[in-house]
C-alpha positions in Angstrom: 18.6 10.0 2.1 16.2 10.8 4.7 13.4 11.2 2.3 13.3 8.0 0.5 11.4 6.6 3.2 8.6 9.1 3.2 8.1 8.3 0.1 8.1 4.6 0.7 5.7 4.9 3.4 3.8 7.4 1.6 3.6 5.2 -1.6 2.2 2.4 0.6 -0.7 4.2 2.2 -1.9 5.7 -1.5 -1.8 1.9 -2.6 -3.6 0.6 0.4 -6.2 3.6 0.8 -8.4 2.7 -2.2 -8.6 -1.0 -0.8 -9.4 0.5 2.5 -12.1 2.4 1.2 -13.6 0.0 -0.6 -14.0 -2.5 2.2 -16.0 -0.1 4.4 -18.3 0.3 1.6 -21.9 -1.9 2.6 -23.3 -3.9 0.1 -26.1 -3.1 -1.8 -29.3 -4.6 -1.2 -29.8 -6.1 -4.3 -26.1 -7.5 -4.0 -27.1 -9.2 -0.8 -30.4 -10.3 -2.0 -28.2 -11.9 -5.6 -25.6 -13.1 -2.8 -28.5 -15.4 -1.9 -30.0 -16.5 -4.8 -26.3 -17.4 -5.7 -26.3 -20.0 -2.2 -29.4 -21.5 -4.0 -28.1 -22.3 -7.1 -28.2 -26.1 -7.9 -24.8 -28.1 -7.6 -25.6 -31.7 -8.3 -28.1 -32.9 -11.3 -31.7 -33.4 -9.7 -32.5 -37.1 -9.6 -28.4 -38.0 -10.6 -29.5 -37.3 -14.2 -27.4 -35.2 -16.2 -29.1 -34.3 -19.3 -29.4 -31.8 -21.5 -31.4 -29.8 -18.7 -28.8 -29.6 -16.7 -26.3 -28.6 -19.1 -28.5 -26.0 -20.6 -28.8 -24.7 -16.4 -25.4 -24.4 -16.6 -25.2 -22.5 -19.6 -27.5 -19.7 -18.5 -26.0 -19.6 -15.2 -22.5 -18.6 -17.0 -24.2 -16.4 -19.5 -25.9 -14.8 -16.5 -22.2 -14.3 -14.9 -20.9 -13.0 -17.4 -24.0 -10.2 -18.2 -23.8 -9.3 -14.6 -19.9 -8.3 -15.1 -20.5 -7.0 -18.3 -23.2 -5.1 -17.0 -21.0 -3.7 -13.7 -18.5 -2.7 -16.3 -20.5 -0.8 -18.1 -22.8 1.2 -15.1 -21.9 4.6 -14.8 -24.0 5.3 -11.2 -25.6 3.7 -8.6 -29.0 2.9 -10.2 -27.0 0.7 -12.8 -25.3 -1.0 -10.6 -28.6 -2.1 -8.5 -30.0 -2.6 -11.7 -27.0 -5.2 -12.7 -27.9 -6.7 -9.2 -31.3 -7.0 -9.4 -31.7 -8.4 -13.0 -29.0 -10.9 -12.0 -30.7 -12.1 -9.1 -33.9 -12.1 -11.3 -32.1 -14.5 -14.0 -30.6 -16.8 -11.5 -34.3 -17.5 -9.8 -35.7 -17.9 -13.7 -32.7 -20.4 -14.4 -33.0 -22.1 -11.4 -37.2 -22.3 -11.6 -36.9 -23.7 -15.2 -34.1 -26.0 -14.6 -36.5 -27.5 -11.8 -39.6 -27.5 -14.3 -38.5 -29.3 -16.6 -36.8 -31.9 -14.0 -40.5 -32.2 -13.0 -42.1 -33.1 -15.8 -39.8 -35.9 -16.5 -40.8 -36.8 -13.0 -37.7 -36.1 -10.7 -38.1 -33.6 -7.9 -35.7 -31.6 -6.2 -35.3 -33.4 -2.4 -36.7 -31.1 0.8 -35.3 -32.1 4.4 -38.0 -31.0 6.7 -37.2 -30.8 10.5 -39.4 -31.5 13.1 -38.9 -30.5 16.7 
């Protein structure tokens, strides 16, 4: 009788060691560097227009999603994994960059807030 809670309390440190572990774990650079490409990503049409520019933007951004877990899946070291990172933050900039292009040529900007002192 005496043993059955060792082995709850031993049961319950084996679950909660792996999520300990992993939360002392730093990010990766390229993870923090995707992390802020992701802040950047546009949430509302430019200009109020949704067209088939904006769809298309948020097309690649779930194709990019999904690549980048695909990708994570599938590395087997550290230098995939940064890899993954770092070609996902590389395809959310492109995404975002032509989404604004072709926004611009149609003559709609994206609005900048400048502050002054």
């Amino acid at each position: 009788m005496k043993h059955i809670p060792f082995f709850r309390t031993a049961a319950a440190v084996l679950v909660a060691a792996p999520t300990v572990a992993m939360a002392a774990l730093p990010m990766l650079y390229e993870e923090q560097m995707a992390r802020q490409e992701e802040s950047r990503i546009i949430q509302s049409p430019i200009g109020g227009i949704e067209n088939s520019k904006w769809y298309d933007y948020h097309i690649n951004l779930t194709e990019t999603q999904k690549e980048l877990a695909s990708d994570l899946k599938r590395s087997t070291d550290l230098e995939d994994t940064r890899d993954a990172w770092s070609e996902y933050t590389h395809e959310l900039k492109d995404n975002r960059h032509d989404y604004v292009k072709a926004m611009a040529k149609k003559g709609y900007r994206v609005p900048e807030v400048y502050f002054e002192n």
